[in-house]
Steps between C-alpha positions, in 0.01 A plus 500: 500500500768736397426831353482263235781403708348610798790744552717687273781718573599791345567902597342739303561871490235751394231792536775684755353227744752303658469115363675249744390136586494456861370169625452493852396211724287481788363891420148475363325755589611844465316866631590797282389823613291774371793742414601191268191474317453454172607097507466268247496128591485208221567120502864375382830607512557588101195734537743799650502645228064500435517620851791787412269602223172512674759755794542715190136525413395567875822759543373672198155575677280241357266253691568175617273337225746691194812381710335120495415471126839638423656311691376204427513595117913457532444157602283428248726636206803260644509226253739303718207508780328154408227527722353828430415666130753564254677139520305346694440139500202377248235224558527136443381650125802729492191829523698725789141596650560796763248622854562797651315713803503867638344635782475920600438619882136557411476115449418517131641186337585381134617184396589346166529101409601260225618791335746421202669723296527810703840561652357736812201342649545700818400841266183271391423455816510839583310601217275238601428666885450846338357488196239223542212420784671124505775394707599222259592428145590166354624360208433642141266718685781657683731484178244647274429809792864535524569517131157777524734710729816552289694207637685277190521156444804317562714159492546446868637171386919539555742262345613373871126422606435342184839265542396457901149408350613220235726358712255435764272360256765249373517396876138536570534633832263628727414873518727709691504728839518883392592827689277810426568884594274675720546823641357727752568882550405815736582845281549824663100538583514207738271303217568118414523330179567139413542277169626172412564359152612142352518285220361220756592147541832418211291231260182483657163392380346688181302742687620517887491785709665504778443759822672790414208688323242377816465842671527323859680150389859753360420868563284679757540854659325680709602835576401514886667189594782400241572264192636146448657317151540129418721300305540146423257219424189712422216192601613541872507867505115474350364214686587723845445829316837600675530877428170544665536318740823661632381878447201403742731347764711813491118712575495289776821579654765273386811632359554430133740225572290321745223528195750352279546198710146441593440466156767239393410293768158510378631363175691200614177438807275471180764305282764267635624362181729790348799321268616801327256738583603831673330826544633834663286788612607895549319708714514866548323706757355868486757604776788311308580198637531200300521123524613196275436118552500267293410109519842318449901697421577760260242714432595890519364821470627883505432773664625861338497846703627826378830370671575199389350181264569150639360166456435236841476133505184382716432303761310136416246285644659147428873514622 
């Protein structure tokens, strides 16, 4: 996996937040105190500057869940992000189809999927978890509730995904891996908010959804214990319902990394056969602390205080 190439280097400057890449090695777990609360932590490297964004929104007084949406709304817009929104990769019918989840500290959930046409399905989401009794919307339902709520309809469809998308059907390859941004955040309350949004799997099946609008398989929070993200190939994350899964091993005592782990090597217990497959999870708990694994090299993830904005590489399972 890459971020489509699993890792992609750049410096970005922005929001009065310092933006430096700072891969670091054997360091995967790291404890930030109170008096550096708000955070914001997301998956990949070229999401420092979602993450610098969502630090603006908390600095400015707003929740967690404003600073997520926002945040993740930057990504989103980026049509040279292939995986997620604007840009993003389409389906094996050239239809980009977008999922998105958000998640508040009072564990109200919303969730869109299959959506098409709608550059911001994070907002839908969120529109979804507080204007509706549902948690889910899918499809032309979600488009035509979306369209219902001021949102416009747009080509999502860029020249470079189109290209990417003919030339793979001229070679008639397989679908491929994809990277996906989630985020967590604690605002200035102490409260916790997570989201995660993606364009899903680059040429996929008519119709897939992947994991990352599961509440429990790509997002959960709760605001006692902590939150946890995933990224990757989506069908893992959902068989083990990862995000869960993690949050409740952190209720239990473990420390967000050791969560992290515990649920990769649930992953590749349950599945041994893994070719190209990869999937990373981010964890962040109430006090701070987070943790990063991921099954094989490459994955990383950033972590952004009111000092400073820097991305990590992981530690893997299969070295």
């Amino acid at each position: 996996m890459k971020r489509r190439n699993f890792i992609k280097t750049s410096a970005i400057a922005g929001g009065g937040i310092l933006m430096s890449q700072f891969p670091v090695n054997n360091i995967f777990s790291r404890t930030i105190s109170k008096k550096k609360i708000p955070i914001v932590v997301s998956t990949w490297e070229p999401n420092l500057k979602s993450n610098a964004k969502a630090m603006e929104i908390l600095l400015s007084g707003k929740t967690s869940l404003d600073a997520i949406e926002q945040g993740i709304r930057v990504t989103e817009s980026d049509p040279d992000d292939t995986s997620v929104g604007y840009g993003g990769f389409p389906d094996e019918d050239g239809i980009v189809t977008l999922d998105a989840s958000i998640m508040d500290w009072n564990g109200n959930a919303g969730s869109v999927a299959f959506l098409q046409n709608i550059m911001h399905p994070i907002s839908v989401a969120r529109l979804v978890m507080e204007k509706t009794s549902h948690v889910m919307l899918a499809g032309d339902g979600a488009k035509k509730f979306a369209l219902a709520n001021g949102f416009k309809e747009e080509n999502l469809l860029t020249e470079k995904a189109k290209n990417a998308w003919l030339e793979w059907k001229e070679k008639n390859k397989k679908s491929e891996n994809h990277d996906t941004i989630g985020m967590l955040a604690i605002d200035t309350r102490n409260n916790l908010s997570g989201g995660v949004s993606t364009s899903g799997k680059a040429f996929k099946l008519h119709g897939r959804v992947g994991d990352s609008p599961i509440i429990g398989a790509a997002l959960f929070v709760d605001n006692q214990v902590g939150g946890a993200v995933s990224t990757g190939n989506g069908e893992y994350v959902m068989r083990t319902v990862g995000s869960f899964l993690i949050v409740e091993k952190m209720r239990e005592g473990m420390s967000p990394q050791k969560a992290c782990e515990l649920a990769i090597k649930r992953i590749y217990k349950s599945h041994k056969n893994f070719g190209d497959v990869n999937v990373g999870y981010v964890a962040l708990s109430k006090s701070g602390e987070v943790g990063a694994y991921s099954l094989k090299k490459g994955f990383t993830y950033c972590v952004t205080t009111q000092q400073s904005n820097k991305s990590f590489e992981s530690d893997f399972l299969m070295k």
